[in-house]
N, C-alpha and C positions, 0 to 999 in steps of 0.2 A: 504494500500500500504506500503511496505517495506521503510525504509529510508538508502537510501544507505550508503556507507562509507564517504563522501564527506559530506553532508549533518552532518552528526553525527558531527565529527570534527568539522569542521564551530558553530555547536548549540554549543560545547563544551570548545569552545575557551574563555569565559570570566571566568572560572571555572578555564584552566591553570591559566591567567593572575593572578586572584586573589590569586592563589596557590602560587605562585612565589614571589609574593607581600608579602602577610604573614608571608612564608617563610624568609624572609628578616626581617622583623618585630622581627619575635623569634628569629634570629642570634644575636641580641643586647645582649642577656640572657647569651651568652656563657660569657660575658666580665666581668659580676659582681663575685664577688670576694668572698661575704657572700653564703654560702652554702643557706642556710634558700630563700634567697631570690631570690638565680637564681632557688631554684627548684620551688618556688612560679609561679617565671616569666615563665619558661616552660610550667608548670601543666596551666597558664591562656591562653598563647598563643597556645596551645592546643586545649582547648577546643573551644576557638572562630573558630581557623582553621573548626572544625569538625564538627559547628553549619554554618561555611558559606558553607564549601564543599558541606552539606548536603542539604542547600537551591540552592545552584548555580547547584545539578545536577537535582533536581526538575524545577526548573525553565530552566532547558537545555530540558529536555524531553518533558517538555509543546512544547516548540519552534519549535523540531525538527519534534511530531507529527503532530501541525499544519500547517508548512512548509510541510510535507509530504503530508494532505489531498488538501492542494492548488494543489502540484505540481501532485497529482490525476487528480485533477478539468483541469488545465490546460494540463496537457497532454489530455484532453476528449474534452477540448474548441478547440485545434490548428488544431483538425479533421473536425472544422466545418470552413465552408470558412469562410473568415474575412467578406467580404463584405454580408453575410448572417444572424450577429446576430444582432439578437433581444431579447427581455424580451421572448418569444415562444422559437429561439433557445436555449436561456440559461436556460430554464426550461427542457428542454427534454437534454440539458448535464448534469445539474444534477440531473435528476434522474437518468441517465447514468450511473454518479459515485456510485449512491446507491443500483442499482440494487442487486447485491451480500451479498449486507449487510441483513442478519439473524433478522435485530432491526428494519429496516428501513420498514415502511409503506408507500409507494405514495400516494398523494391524485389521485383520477381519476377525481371527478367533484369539483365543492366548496363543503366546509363543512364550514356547518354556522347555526345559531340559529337566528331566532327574536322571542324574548321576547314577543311580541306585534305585530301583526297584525290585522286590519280593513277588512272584506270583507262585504258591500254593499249587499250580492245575496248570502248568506248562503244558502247552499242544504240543504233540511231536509228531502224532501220525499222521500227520499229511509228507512230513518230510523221508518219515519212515519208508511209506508207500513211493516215494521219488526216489530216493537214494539210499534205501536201504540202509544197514545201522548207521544212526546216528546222537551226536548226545546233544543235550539244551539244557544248561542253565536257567534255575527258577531263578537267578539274580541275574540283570540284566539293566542296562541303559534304556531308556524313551524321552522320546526331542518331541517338538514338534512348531513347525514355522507356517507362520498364514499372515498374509498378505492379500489386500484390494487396491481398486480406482476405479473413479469416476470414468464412464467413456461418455456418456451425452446426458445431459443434463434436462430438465423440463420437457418432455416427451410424455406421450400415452397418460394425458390427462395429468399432468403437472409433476410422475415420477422422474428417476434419475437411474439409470442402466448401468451397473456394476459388472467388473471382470475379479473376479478373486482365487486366492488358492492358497489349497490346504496341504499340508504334506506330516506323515506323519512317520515316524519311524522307531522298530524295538531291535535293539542291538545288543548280540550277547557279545558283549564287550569283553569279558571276564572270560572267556569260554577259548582258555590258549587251545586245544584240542581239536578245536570244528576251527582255529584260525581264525577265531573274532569275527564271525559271520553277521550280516545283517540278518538276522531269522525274519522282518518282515515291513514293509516299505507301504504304505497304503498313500495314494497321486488322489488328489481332488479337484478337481479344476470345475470354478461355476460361474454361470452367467444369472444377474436375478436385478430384477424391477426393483426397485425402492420407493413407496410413497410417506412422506412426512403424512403426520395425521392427528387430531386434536379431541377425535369423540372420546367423552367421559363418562364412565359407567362405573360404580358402587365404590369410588372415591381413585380410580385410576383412571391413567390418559392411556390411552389406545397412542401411543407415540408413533410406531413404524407397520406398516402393510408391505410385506416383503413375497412375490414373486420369481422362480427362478426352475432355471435346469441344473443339474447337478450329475457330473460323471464321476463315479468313484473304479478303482481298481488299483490293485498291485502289482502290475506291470510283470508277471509271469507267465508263462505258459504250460501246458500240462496239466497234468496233476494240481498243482499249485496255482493254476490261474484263478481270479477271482473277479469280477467285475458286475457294476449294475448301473444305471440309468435313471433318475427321479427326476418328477417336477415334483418343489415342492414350495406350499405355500406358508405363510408364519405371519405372526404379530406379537409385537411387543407391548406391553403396559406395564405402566410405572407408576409410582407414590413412593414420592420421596426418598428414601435410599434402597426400594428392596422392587427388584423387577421379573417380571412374570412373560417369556419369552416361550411360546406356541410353539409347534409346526406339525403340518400335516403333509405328506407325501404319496405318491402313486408312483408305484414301480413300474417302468415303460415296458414293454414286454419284449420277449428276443425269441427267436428261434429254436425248436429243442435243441438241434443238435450244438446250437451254438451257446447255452445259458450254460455258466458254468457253476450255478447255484442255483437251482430252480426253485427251494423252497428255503428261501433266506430272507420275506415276508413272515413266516413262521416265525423266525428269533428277534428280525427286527421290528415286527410290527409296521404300524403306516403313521408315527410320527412319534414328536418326544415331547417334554415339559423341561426347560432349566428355569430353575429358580434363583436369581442371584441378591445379597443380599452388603451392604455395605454395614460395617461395625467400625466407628473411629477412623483406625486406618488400616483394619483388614476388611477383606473380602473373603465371605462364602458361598459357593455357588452348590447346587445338586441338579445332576439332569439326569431323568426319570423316561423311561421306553417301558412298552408292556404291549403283546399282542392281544390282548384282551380277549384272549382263549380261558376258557375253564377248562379245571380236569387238571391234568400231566400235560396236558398241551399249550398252558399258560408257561411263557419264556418273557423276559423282563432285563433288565440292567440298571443299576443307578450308577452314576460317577458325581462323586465328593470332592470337591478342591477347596484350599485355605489359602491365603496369602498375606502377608507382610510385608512393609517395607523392607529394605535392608540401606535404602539411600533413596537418591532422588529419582536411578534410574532402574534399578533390578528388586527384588522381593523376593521373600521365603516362599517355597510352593509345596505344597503337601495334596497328593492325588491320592483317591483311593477306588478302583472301580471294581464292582461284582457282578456278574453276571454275564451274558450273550452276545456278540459282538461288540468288542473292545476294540478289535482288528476285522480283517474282509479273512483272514485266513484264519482265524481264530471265532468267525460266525457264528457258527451251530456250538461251539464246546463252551463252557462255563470257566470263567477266569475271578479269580481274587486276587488283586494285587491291592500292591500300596507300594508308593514312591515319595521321594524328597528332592529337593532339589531348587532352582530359580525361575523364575516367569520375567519374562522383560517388561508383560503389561497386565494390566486388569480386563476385565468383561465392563468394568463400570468407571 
């Protein structure tokens, strides 16, 4: 954003002062009488002038462009009702202010590492069935990096069209024996509508209507390939620190011979619930699936996450997920981990 003429002036006014000041300073020079020594006194108050001009207008430029990117942010915050923000609104103002920015990366999901995870219920037999014996470590590494952007903005009824992607991966780090293999790599790449939205219903705002296609797979083949196709739709609602994030989904359908999970509607069901919930300055989140099957035929998942600061730009992250698709290769089998480790961002 530009910094106007007002702003400029104002950053640049202790630069006059001290000019003035100075200035006054070297007038005393005119009065001495020895040659030698009023030119001494010149040539010194010179140079000091020229070493503070040159820091007072460094230090004016610092001011004036971070005055300028506030009064960005703020001209982007006064659009949103007062009675409407939250740690959610103020995430979605700024990325607001950064959408244009050429440097700036959004995050889309968390992005975070644990060093160290425990899983209880290691899969193995899919690997087994590929390559015959094999070993896997229940302690193992899990990343995972997601990133968006804007591609066209005020379209289909005043939404904004997103390119995002997710990657996730579990690495048996620990595992000198199998050579620190990636045991399993799960690619997301989505395209999805975004409409801002303001209806309010039993003390929450309906904030975001999110439409999208969504390609998941782990880039294998064989045995080991795993891949599926969704549209899926979501909304979010907010009140104050704790947000209520829908989604509902339709599996596009494929070919027999070509589906390489045909009944993975079964464990994932056709959408999810996260709950996320602001405490001080942690964050709790829980995201909740369920096929909504009775019987032995109900399959479900929850995933637990906590966070803390640790500074201004990383946090403590504590995950802990149970149940049915964790991973595209680990679907149908039941998993209990729990991990530690850093998040680079929040959900809120």
């Amino acid at each position: 954003m530009k910094v106007g003429a007002p702003l400029f002036v104002v950053a640049f006014l202790p630069f006059f002062i001290a000019q003035i000041a100075q200035a006054n300073e070297i007038e005393h020079c005119r009065l001495i009488e020895v040659d030698e020594e009023r030119l001494a006194c010149y040539d010194n108050g010179m140079k000091v002038l020229s070493a503070e001009i040159e820091e007072e207008i460094v230090v004016a430029k610092k001011e004036a462009e971070e005055e300028g990117k506030e009064e960005a942010l703020d001209s982007i915050m006064s659009e949103v009702p007062a009675d409407s923000h939250s740690p959610f609104s103020d995430r979605l103002a700024r990325e607001a202010s950064m959408n244009d920015s050429p440097f700036g990366i959004l995050p889309h999901r968390r992005n975070y590492i644990l060093p160290v995870t425990y899983n209880s219920k290691i899969n193995t037999e899919p690997f087994q069935g590929a390559f015959g014996s094999v070993s896997m470590d229940e302690v193992e590494a899990k990343f995972q990096i997601s990133f968006k952007a804007r591609i066209l903005e005020d379209i289909l009824g005043g939404g904004d069209l997103w390119a995002a992607y997710t990657q996730q991966n579990w690495w048996q780090v620990y595992n000198s024996e199998e050579s620190a293999p990636f045991r399993e790599t799960n690619y997301e790449p989505e395209a999805l509508m975004v409409w801002d939205n303001d209806w309010k219903a039993g003390g929450f705002t309906n904030t975001l209507l999110t439409l999208g296609f969504v390609h998941q797979s782990n880039g294998r083949g064989e045995h080991l390939s795993r891949s599926w196709n969704r549209i899926i739709g979501g909304a979010a609602f907010e009140k104050d620190n704790f947000v209520i994030a829908a989604r509902a989904w339709y599996r596009i359908p494929e070919d027999e011979e070509d589906d390489d999970n045909p009944n993975m509607d079964d464990y994932y069901g056709h959408g999810d619930v996260s709950l996320i919930y602001r405490l001080d300055d942690m964050e709790l989140a829980a995201k909740i699936r369920n096929n909504l099957k009775g019987g032995g035929d109900n399959k479900g998942a929850v995933e637990l996450e906590w966070t803390k600061p640790i500074n201004k730009r990383f946090k403590w992250y504590v995950q802990y997920f149970y149940g049915y698709g964790e991973s595209l290769i680990d679907y149908n089998v039941k998993t209990n981990r729990i991990g530690v480790g850093f998040a680079l961002n929040n959900l809120l």
